[in-house]
C-alpha positions in Angstrom: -35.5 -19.3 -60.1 -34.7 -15.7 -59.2 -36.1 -16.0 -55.8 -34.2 -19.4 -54.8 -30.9 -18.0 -56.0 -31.4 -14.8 -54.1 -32.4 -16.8 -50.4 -29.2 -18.4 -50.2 -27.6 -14.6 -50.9 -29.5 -13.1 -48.4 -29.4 -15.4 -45.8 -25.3 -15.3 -46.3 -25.4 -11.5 -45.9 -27.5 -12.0 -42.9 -24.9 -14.2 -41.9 -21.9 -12.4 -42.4 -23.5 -9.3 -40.3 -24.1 -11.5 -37.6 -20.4 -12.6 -37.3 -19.4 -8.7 -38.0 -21.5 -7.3 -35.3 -20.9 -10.0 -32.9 -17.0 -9.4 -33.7 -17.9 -6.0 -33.2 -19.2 -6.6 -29.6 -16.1 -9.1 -28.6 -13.8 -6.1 -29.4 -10.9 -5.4 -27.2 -10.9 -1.8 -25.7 -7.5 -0.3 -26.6 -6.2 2.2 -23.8 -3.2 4.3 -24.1 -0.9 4.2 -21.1 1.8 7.1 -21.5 4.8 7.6 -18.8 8.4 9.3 -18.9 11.7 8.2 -20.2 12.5 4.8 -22.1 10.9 1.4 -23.1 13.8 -0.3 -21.3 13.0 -2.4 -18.2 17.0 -2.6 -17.2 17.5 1.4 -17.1 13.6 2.7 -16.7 11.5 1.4 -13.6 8.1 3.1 -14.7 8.4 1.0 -17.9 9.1 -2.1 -16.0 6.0 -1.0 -14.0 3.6 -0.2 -17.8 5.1 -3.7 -19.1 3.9 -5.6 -16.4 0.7 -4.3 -16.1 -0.1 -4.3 -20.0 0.4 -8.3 -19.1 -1.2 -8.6 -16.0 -4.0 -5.9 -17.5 -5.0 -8.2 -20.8 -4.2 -11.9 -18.9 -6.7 -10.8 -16.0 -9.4 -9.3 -18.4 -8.9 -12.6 -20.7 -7.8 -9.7 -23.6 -11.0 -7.6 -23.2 -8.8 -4.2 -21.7 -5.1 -4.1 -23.7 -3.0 -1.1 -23.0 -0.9 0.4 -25.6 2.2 2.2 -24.5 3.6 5.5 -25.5 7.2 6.1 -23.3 9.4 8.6 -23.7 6.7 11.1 -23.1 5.5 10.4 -26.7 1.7 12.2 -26.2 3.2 15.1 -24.8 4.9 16.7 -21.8 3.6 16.1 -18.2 0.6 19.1 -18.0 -0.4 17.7 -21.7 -1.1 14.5 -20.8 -2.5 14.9 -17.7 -5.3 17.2 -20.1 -5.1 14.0 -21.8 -6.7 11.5 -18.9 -8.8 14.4 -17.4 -10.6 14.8 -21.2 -10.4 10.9 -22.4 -10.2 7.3 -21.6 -6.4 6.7 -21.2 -4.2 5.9 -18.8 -1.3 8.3 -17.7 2.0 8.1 -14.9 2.7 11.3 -14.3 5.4 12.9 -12.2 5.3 15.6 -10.0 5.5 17.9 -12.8 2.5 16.8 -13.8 0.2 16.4 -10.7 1.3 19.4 -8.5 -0.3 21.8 -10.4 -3.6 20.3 -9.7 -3.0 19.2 -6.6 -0.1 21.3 -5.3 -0.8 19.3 -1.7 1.5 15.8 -2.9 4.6 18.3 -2.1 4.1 17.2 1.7 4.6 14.1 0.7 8.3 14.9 -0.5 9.2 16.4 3.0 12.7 15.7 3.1 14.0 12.3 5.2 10.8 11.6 6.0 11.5 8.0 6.3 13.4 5.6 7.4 13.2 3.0 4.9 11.0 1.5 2.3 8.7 -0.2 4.5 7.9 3.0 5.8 7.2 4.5 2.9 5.0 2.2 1.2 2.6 2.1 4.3 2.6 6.1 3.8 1.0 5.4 0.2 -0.6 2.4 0.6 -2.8 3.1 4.0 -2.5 6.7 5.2 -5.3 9.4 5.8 -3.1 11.8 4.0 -3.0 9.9 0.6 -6.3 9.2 0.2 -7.2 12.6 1.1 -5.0 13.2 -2.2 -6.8 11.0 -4.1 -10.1 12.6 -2.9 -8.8 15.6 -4.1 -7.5 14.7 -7.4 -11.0 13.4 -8.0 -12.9 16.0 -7.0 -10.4 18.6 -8.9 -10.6 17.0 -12.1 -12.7 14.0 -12.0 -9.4 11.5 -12.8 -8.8 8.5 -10.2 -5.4 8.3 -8.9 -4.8 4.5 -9.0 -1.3 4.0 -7.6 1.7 4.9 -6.5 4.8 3.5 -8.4 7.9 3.3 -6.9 10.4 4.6 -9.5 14.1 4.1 -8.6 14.2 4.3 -5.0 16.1 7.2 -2.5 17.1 10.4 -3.8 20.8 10.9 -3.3 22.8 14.3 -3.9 25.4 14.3 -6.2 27.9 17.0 -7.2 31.3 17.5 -8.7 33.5 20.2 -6.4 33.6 18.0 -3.1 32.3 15.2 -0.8 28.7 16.2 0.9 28.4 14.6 4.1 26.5 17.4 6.1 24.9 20.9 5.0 28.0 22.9 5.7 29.5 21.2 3.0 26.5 22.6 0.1 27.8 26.0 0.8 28.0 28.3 -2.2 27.2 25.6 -4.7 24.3 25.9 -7.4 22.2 22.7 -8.2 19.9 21.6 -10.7 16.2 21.1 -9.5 13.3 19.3 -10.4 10.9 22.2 -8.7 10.2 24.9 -6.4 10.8 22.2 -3.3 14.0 21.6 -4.2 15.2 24.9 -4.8 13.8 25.4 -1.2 15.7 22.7 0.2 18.9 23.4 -1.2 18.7 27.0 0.0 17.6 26.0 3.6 21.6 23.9 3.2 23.6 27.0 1.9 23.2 26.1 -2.3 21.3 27.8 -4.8 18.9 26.2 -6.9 17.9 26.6 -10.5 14.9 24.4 -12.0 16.3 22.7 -15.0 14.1 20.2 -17.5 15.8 16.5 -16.7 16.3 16.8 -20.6 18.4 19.3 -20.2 20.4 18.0 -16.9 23.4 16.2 -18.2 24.8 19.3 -20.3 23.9 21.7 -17.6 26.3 19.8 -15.4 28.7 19.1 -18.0 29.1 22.8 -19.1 28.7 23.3 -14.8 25.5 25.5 -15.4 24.9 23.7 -12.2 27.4 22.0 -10.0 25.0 19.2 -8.7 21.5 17.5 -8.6 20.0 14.9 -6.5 18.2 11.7 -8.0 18.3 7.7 -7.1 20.7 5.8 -8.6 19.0 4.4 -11.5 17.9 8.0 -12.9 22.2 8.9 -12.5 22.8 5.6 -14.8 19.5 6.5 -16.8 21.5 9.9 -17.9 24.6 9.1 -17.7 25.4 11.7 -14.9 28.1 9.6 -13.6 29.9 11.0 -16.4 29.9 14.1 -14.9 29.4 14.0 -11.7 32.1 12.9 -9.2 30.3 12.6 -6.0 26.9 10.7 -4.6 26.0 11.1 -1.1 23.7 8.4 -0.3 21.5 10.4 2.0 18.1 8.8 1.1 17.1 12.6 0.7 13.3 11.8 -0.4 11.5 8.7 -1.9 11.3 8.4 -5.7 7.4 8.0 -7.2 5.6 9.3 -10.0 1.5 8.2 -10.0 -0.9 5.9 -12.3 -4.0 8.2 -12.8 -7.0 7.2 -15.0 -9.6 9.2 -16.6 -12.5 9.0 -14.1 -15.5 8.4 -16.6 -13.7 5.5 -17.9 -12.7 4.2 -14.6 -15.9 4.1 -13.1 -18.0 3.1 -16.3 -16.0 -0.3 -16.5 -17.7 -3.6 -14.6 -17.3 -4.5 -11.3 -15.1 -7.3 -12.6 -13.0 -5.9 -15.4 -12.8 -2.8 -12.7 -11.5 -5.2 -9.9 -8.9 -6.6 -12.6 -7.4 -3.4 -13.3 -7.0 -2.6 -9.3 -5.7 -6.2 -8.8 -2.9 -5.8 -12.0 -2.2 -2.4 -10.7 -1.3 -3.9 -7.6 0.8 -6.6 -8.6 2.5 -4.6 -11.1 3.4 -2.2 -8.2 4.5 -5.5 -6.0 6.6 -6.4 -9.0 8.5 -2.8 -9.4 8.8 -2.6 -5.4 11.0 -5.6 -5.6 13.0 -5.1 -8.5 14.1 -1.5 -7.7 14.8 -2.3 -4.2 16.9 -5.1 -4.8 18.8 -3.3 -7.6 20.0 -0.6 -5.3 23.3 -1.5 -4.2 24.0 -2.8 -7.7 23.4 0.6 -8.5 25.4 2.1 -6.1 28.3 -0.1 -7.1 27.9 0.7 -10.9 28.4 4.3 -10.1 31.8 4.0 -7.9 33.1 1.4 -10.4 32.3 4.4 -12.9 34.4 6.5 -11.4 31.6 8.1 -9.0 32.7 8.4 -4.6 29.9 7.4 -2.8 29.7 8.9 0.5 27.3 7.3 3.4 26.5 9.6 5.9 26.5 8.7 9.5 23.7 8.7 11.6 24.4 12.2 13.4 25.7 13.5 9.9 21.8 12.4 8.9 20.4 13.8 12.2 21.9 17.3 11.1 20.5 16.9 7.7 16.9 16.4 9.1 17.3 19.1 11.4 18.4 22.1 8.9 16.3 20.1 6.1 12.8 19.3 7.4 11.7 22.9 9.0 13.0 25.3 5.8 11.2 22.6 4.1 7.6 23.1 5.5 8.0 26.7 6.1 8.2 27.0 2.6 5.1 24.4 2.2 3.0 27.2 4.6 4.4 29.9 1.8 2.9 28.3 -0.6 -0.3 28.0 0.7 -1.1 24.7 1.8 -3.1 24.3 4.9 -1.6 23.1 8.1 -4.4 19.8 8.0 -2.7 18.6 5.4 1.0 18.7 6.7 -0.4 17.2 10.5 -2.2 14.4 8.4 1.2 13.4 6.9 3.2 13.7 9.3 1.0 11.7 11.9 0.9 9.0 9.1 4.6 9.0 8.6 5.4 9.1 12.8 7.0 12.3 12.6 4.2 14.4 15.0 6.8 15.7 16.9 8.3 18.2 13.9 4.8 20.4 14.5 6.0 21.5 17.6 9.6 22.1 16.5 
């Protein structure tokens, strides 16, 4: 009596473990994607970019990957998380806060008006010899795969509030709030002083004029409300906005060929996705900040012609201070049509 009560028991248990490991081997893998500023798509490009690919991520895996987000720098500041992706499987995009001190070498890729429009600059990323040389080092460095390149607002313009900029005469004696070294570099190579200043910290450094100016694309102005104080935005299309999808290699590469090619196709089409949206959202950006109060100054094509000429050599003279070899500037410079600045 015992022993035919206790079949039916056992067999259930059985059962029950079958459905529980089975469950267990169906699991989604959770991956943590973590990025800069807010989870709002209107105001924040990069989280338009993690949105869309948390979607196109778990439709093209049928839900086997799913990507959690963390914005607003929620697992730490820029070198913390890129410890992060080195050390575990995650996902991180990380500015250039975060990737030049490993490879110091994506600085020639913010040579200043390097190009000439959007076009331009995607083919740069997309198929030159100089990126993937980056990518080979970022690997080798670390072991992390630099998956893409997102495009993050656009052209960086200058803005200040003492007077118009339409050439570098016009920077003279003015101090400016920069991201990094390079741009302290470029605004002394115009006659301005430059002072590195955490973008949390921006808005009340102009506001109390700690620093008279800044340069960002328009949606990073409306982002942080600079066009409250700031008066001017020269549209000069200084250098091309990006910040860069990396993923911890030993995840990367331990992932099947298919769930691997999903994550390089939704990577892809996420990128697609932001490409379009920011560049159609340019002049509606442009427009918010002179109905807020902003002038927006175009420079004409010898004003720009001046700004390359002052710009571009201070600029990689102080890339050769800094160490990095001449192979890498040639490379980029070849892949962005520009040869003829070695030999000026």
């Amino acid at each position: 009596m015992r022993f035919s009560m206790l079949r039916p028991m056992l067999l259930t248990a059985a059962f029950s473990g079958l459905l529980a490991t089975a469950s267990l081997a169906n699991a989604a893998t959770t991956i943590n994607l973590s990025y800069n500023g807010p989870p709002d798509t209107d105001k924040n490009a990069v989280h338009l970019f993690a949105s869309n690919l948390k979607r196109l991520v778990e439709e093209k895996t049928d839900g086997d990957i799913q990507l959690k987000l963390y914005p607003n720098s929620m697992l730490g500041e820029e070198q913390e998380r890129m410890e992060q992706v080195a050390n575990t499987p995650s996902l991180n995009i990380a500015s250039f806060a975060g990737l030049s001190p490993i490879v110091p070498e994506i600085y020639v890729s913010a040579i200043p008006f390097l190009f000439d429009d959007y076009n331009a600059a995607h083919e740069f990323f997309d198929e030159g010899d100089y990126w993937n040389k980056v990518e080979e080092a970022l690997k080798e460095r670390t072991g992390a795969e630099l998956l893409g390149v997102i495009e993050e607002g656009g052209f960086l313009g200058f803005t200040n509030s003492k007077r118009p900029i339409k050439g570098p005469d016009d920077f003279e004696g003015l101090r400016f709030r920069a991201m990094d070294p390079s741009q302290v570099a470029l605004y002394e190579a115009f006659g301005a002083s430059g002072t590195p200043i955490p973008w949390t910290d921006t808005y009340m450094a102009l506001k109390t004029n700690v620093a008279d100016g800044q340069m960002n694309p328009p949606m990073y102005i409306i982002m942080g409300s600079l066009y409250e104080v700031q008066k001017y935005f020269t549209r000069a299309n200084v250098q091309y906005s990006d910040q860069f999808l990396v993923a911890n290699g030993s995840w990367y590469e331990g992932l099947s060929e298919d769930d691997r090619h999903a994550i390089d196709s939704a990577v892809e089409e996420a990128n697609e996705l932001n490409r379009e949206d920011v560049e159609k959202r340019v002049d509606e950006r442009v427009q918010f900040l002179a109905d807020n109060g902003m002038t927006v100054i175009e420079p004409s094509d010898d004003e720009m012609a001046t700004f390359r000429e002052q710009g571009q050599p201070a600029y990689i003279d102080w890339l050769e201070e800094q160490g990095i070899g001449d192979e890498w500037i040639k490379m980029a410079l070849e892949d962005a049509g520009q040869s003829g600045l070695l030999s000026d």
